[in-house]
N, C-alpha and C positions, 0 to 999 in steps of 0.2 A: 181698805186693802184690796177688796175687787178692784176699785177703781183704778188703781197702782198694775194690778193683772191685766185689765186691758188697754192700759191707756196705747194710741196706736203709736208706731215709729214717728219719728218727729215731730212728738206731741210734746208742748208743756209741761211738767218742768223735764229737760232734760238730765240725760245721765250718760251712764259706762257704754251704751248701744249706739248713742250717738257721738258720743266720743269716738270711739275706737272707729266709727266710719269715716269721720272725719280724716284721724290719724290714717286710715290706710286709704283714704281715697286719693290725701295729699302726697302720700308714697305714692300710689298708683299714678299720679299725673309724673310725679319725679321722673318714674321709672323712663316712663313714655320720654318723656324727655332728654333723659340718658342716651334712649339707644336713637335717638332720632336727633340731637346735637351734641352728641357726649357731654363729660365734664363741664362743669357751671365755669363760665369763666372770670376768673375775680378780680381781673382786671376794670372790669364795668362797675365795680365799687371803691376804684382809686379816688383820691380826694381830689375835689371839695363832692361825689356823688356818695361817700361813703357816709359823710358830715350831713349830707340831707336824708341820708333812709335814716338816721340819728333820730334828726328833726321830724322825718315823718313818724317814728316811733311813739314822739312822746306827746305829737299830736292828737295821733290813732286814741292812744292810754287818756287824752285829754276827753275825744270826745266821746268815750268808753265812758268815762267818769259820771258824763253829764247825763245820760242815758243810766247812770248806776241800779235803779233799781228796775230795767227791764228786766224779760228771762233771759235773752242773751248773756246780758252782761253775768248773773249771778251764774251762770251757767260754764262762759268762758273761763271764769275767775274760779270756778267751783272746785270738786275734788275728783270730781271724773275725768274733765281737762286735761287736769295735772299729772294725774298718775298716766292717761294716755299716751301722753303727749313723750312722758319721761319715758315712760316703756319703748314706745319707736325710737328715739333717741339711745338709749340702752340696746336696742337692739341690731343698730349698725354700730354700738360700739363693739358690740360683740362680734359681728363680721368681721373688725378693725382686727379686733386681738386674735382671730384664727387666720385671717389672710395675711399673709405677708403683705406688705402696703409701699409702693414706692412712690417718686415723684413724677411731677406730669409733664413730665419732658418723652422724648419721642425712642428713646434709646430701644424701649420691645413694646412688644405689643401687649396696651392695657387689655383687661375684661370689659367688655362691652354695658357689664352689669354693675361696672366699677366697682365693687368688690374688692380693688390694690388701690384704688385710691378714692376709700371712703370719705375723708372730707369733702373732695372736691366733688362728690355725688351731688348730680341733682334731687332725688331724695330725700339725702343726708341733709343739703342746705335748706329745700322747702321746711324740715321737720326742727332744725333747726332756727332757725325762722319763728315758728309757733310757739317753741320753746318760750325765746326772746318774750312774742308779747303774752304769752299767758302770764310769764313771769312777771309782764311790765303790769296786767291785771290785777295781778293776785297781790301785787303790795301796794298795790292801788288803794284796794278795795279796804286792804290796813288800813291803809293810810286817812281812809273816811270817818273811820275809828279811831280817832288818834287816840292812842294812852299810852302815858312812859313810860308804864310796866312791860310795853311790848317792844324795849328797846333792843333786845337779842334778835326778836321779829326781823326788824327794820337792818338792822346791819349786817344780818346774815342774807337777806333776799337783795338786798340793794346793793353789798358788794358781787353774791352772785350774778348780779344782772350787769352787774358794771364790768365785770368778768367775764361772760358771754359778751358783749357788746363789743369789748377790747379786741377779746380773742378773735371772734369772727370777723364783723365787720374790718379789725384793722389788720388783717390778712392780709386786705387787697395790697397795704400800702407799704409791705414787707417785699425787704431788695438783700438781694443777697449777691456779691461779685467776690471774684477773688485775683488778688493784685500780686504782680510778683514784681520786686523789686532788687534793683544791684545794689550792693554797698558804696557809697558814697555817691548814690545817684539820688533822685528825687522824681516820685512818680506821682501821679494823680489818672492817669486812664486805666481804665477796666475794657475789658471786652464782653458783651450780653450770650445771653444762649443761640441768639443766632448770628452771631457774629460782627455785630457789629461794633465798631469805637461809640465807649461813651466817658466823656471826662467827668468825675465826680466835684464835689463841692470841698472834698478832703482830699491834703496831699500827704503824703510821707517819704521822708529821707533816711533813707538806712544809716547809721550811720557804723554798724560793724552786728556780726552775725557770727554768736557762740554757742558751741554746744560741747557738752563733756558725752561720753562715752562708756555701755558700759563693759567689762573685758568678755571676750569671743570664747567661741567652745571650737575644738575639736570635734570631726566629724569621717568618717567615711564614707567614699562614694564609690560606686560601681564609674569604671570609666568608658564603657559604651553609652550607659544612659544616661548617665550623673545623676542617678536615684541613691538616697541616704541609704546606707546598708543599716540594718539589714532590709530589704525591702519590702513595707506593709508595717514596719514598728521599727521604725530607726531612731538608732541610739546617739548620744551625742554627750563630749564630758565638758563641763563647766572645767575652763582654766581657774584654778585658783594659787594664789601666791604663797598663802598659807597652808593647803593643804593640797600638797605637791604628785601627789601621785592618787592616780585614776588608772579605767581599764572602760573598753568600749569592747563588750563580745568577750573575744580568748583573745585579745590586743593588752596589752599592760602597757600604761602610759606612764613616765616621772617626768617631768618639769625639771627640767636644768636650769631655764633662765627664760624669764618674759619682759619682752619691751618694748609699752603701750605706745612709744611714739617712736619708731624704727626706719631707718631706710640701707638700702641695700650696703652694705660694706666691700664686699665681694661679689663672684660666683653665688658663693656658697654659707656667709655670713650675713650678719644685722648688728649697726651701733645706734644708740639711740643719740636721736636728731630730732629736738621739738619746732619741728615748722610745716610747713602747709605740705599737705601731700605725703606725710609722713603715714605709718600705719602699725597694726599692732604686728611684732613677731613672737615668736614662741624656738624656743630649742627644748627636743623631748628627745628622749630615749621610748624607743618601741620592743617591747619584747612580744611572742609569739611562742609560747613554752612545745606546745604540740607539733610547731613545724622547725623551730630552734630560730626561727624569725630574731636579730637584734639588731637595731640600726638606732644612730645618735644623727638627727639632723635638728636643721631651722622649719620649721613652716609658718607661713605667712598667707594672710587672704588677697592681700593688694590691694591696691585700688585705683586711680586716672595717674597717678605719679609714678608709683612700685608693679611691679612686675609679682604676680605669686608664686607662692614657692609649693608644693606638696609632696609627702614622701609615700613614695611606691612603697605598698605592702606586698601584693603578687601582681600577678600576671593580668586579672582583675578587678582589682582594690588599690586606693589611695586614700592616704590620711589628709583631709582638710581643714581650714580652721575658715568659721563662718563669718561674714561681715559683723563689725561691730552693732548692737543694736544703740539706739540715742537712749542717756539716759534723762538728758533737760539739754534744751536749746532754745535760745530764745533772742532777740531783736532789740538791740539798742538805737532808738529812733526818734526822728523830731518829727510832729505831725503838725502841719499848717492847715488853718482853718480859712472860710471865705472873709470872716470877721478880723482876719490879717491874727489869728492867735499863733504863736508855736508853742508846742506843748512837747517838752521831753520827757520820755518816755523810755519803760523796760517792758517789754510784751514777751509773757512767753505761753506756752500751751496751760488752757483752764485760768491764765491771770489775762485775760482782755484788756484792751484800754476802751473808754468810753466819754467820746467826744463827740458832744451835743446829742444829739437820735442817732450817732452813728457807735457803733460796736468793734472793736477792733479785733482780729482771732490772731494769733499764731499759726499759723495755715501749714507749712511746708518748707522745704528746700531744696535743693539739689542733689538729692540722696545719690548720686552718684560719686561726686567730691567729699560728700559726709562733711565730717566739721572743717573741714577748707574750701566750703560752698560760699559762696562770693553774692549768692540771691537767696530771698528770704522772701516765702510768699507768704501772704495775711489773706484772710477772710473777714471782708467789712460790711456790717448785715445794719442795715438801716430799720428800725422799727419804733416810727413814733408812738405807739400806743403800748410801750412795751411798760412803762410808770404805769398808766392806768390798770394795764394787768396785774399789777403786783397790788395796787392800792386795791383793786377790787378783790384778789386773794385775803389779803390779810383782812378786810373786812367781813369775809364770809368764815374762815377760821376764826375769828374773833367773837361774831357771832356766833357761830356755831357752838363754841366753849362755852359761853353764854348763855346759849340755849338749853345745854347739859346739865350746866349749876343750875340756873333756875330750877329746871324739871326737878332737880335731888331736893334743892330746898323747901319746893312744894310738895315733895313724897315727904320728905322729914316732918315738915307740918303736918300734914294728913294725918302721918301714922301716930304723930304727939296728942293730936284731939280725938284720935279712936284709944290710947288710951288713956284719956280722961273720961 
């Protein structure tokens, strides 16, 4: 036990003292690095260089192996390492979760200390990094040991590594463009963050763009500022068809007649007309019991085809009815691959298509035109490592469950022969 007392710093066998300088001496070089080239940039690990730090990985772990019983090696692999290493790692997660964190495009100005964009930290990647081969050590070192009682061991560490390995390294080779297209037109160019044309390997053909709608509210606004009255907590009444009468303030509303697909009739009217550019009207009675306020009109929000309509309460005050919001809209489309495939398709928001490593989104549209929008934009995010992600999740949950029964069944044993 003296000898444990004095053994000096970086003496044999190592432990938690040398650990933990490790872990912060390799933040401390990060840091430097931060403020002296910012952000890691991960583009230097697009493929096939993302595929050799792979290969150098399991290299490194190779010739870790053959060296296995230095003190290095038991050291690296050991449980001071581990828990170091996870701690720095942990603890820029926990920057992550108090800083707001955006992307590393140029729009404001980052923290110098990257702090908004902890991934991209040099820091974050050096320690991430360590993560990587401690972990590639420590099942290593199982792995020396082979027994197939340690089969929860093995699939819980080796999908988490295959899982880190996905997630980071196949960052570099994540594309994300977003493509707007006409109906009955056929696009395949994007344009990048800086501007320029790039044609992808996928095309798509709108072939028609639907969306339903869901019914508008009434609202009042002041007519100097157009701020929702009341101002600081404005009120605002759901139209509904079935239950016809509402009140916003000391306003009393009844619903005469609503018609979600309307266009002008008159002046002063709405007939319903289901075709493009059509929009929602409303005819309401307004009463005003305090001022003897009564008036029966239409109001309408409008939109690129209709004119709005609003009804003067005073001098003041108007009653408005607010844009429809979308309730589903979605994209009937053919997509042409470079392998001459077409694949028809329904895309809409949260139901992707997924052609070859490419991702399809429901992106957007012409929210001006609303559902008589004639373009329909996708979000098409390329990410070939996105399988291995998921194979290396469900391996590390799988093991993990694994590793829980086990541990129960060897407490149930345990506690079976303590009472015999």
């Amino acid at each position: 036990m003296n000898d444990k007392i004095k053994r000096a710093f970086w003496q044999a066998p190592w432990g938690y003292k040398e650990s933990i300088a490790v872990v912060g001496g390799l933040s401390f070089v990060g840091l430097m690095l931060q403020l002296s080239t910012g952000n890691f940039n991960f583009t230097l690990l697009e493929y096939p260089v993302g595929l050799l730090a792979i290969v150098g990985l399991i290299v490194l772990t190779g010739l870790m192996i053959w060296r296995h019983k230095s003190p290095f090696f038991v050291w690296f692999s050991g449980v001071p390492m581990s828990v170091s290493v996870i701690g720095g790692v942990l603890f820029f997660a926990l920057i992550m979760g108090l800083v707001p964190q955006h992307g590393d495009g140029h729009a404001h100005e980052h923290s110098p200390l990257g702090f908004d964009t902890v991934t991209r930290s040099w820091p974050f990647v050096l320690l991430y990094s360590l993560l990587m081969l401690n972990l590639s050590m420590v099942t290593a070192r199982r792995l020396l040991n082979f027994k197939w009682r340690d089969y929860a061991f093995y699939l819980n560490h080796l999908g988490l590594l295959l899982l880190l390995i996905a997630a980071g390294i196949g960052a570099a080779d994540l594309r994300r463009y977003v493509m707007h297209v006409q109906e009955e037109a056929t696009e395949w160019r994007v344009f990048s963050d800086s501007g320029d044309m790039i044609e992808l390997p996928v095309a798509i053909h709108l072939k028609d763009f639907y969306m339903e709608e869901y019914i508008p509210k009434l609202a009042i606004i002041d007519k100097k500022t157009g701020e929702t009255y009341p101002s600081g907590n404005p009120q605002m009444w759901q139209i509904d068809t079935l239950n016809t009468k509402g009140e916003i303030m000391e306003w009393q509303i009844e619903m005469l007649e609503y018609i979600h697909e309307a266009v002008r009739n008159s002046d002063s009217t709405y007939r319903h007309v289901p075709m493009p550019g059509s929009c929602p009207a409303v005819k309401v009675r307004v009463i005003n019991a305090s001022t003897g306020f009564d008036r029966t009109g239409w109001i309408c929000g409008g939109n690129f085809a209709q004119l709005y309509m609003t009804m003067e309460l005073n001098e003041h005050l108007n009653m408005v009815m607010t844009r429809p919001e979308p309730k589903l809209y979605r994209s009937e489309v053919i997509v042409y691959t470079q392998s001459e495939k077409a694949i028809p398709a329904s895309i809409e928001v949260n139901k992707p298509l997924k052609v070859e490593n490419w991702f399809i989104y429901q992106y957007s549209y012409d929210s001006d035109r609303g559902k008589a929008s004639t373009t329909s934009s996708f979000e098409l995010v390329y990410d070939p490592w996105l399988s291995w992600v998921y194979i290396g999740l469900w391996m590390f949950i799988a093991g993990s469950v694994l590793l829980i029964w086990e541990g129960n069944k060897k407490s149930k044993i345990s506690k079976d022969d303590h009472l015999e």
